[in-house]
C-alpha positions, 0 to 999 in steps of 0.5 A, a space after each residue: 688620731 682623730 682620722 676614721 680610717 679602720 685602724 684608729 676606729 677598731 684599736 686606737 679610739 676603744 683604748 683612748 675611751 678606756 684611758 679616758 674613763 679610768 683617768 676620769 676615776 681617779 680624777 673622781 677620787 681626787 687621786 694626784 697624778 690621774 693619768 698615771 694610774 690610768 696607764 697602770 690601769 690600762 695596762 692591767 687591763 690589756 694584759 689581763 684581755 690578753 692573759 689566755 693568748 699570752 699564757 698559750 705562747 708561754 706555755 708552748 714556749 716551756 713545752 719547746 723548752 721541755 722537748 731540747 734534750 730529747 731533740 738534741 738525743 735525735 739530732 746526735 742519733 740521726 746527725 748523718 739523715 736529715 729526714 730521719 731526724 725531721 721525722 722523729 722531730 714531728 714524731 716528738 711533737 705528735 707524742 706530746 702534743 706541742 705544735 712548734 708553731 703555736 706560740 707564734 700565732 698569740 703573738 701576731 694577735 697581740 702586735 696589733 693591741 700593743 702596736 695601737 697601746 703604744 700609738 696611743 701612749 706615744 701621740 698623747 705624752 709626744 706631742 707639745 700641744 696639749 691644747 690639740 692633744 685635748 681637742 683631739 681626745 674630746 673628739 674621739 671619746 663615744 660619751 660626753 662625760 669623758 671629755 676633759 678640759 685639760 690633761 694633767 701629766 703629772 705622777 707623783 710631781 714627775 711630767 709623763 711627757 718627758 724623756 730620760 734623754 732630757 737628764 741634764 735639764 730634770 735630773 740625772 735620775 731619769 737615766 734610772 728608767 732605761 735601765 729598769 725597763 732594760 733589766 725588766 725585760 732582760 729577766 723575762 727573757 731569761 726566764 723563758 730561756 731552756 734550762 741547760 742541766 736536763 738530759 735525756 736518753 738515746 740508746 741507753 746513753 745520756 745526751 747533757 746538754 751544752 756538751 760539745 758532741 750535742 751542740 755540732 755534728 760532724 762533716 766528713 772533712 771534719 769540720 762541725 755542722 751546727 744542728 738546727 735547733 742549736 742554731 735556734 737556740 743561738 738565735 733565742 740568746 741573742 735576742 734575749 741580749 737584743 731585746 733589752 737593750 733596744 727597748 733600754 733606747 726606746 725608754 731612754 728617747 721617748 716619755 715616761 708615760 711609754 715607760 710607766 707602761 712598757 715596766 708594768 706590762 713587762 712585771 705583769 710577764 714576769 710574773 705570769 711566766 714565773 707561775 707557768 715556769 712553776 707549773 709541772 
């Protein structure tokens, strides 16, 4: 942390001094619990710096979403000429304007911030000595008056620095926390997910999705080929199964401060993508 390499100059030591100055202002309004509310703080903060990148992937997201039923009526009408098909697929995205691969750009801007969030969080509530942890904060913060002498951990009479996989020895109730970071990042994957009830015309013909014609196309020895986009679509439920589960292991093995983060991040993605699911 205390290293100079680019890494921590450009990302880590900016959020620990933004960290730093919020745990100072509720330490200055006698506020219990400073630190916790300087992570909500923080994250707040984040996530509203990162709200027009987000919104532009969310908002790709839905128009990917919008266009499934006319890809799916494009792959039953040129199931047997592949170029045809990626033909009429960029056609589609020209006519409405959806570049496939615009969501992914916001989100390689964002791994960095959220890979430094996360270092941060992790190296302050991880380690044991928080003599060292004090000493090395005291030396990246850029004004004196955020320096601190001891780093109080407690919210709400909960340490920050403990872990749900320590249950037996602080309660039961900490396996509670895995289970709401899964279920919260279950739900947003769920929302971001294509709608299965919307059809669109071919030909004079209806194309519902999830029938069986559209998932599969036929091969001349009758066995079914999966469409690209079904393939993805696959790829997209999986992972939205995947997901939560994996950060419900990660809440479940590192502190709760990284918790107290990942909830109130994913609440805030919630409800950014239920305003942009809302939208027409």
């Amino acid at each position: 942390m205390t290293n100079p390499n680019v890494w921590n100059q450009l990302l880590i030591w900016p959020i620990i001094n933004l960290l730093m100055a919020l745990y100072k202002f509720f330490e200055w309004l006698h506020v219990p619990g400073p630190l916790g509310f300087a992570v909500i703080g923080l994250t707040i903060v984040i996530r509203l710096l990162l709200y027009p990148l987000m919104a532009a992937q969310l908002k790709s997201a839905k128009k990917m979403q919008q266009l499934k039923p006319h890809l799916d009526a494009l792959s039953a009408k040129h199931k047997d000429n592949k170029q045809a098909l990626q033909q009429a697929q960029l056609d589609l995205y020209k006519q409405h304007g959806v570049n496939p691969a615009a969501g992914c750009l916001p989100l390689l801007i964002q791994m960095p911030v959220l890979i430094a969030l996360y270092n941060v969080f992790y190296q302050v509530l991880q380690n044991g000595n928080m003599t060292k942890v004090v000493s090395d904060i005291n030396h990246v913060v850029y004004l004196s008056s955020l320096k601190i002498s001891v780093l109080d951990l407690s919210f709400f009479g909960i340490s920050l620095g403990i872990k749900p996989s320590q249950w037996q020895s602080h309660g039961w109730w900490l396996l509670a926390i895995p289970v709401i970071t899964a279920a919260l990042q279950y739900w947003q994957s769920k929302l971001m997910m294509p709608q299965q009830t919307v059809s669109a015309p071919v030909d004079n013909k209806k194309i519902q999705i999830g029938q069986k014609n559209d998932n599969a196309t036929e091969k001349k020895d009758g066995k079914k080929e999966q469409n690209p986009e079904d393939t993805a679509l696959e790829m997209q439920k999986q992972m939205a199964m995947i997901t939560p589960l994996m950060f419900g292991v990660f809440a479940y093995q590192f502190p709760l401060g990284l918790a107290l983060y990942w909830n109130v991040f994913g609440l805030f993605g919630i409800m950014q993508q239920l305003r942009i699911n809302a939208e027409k």
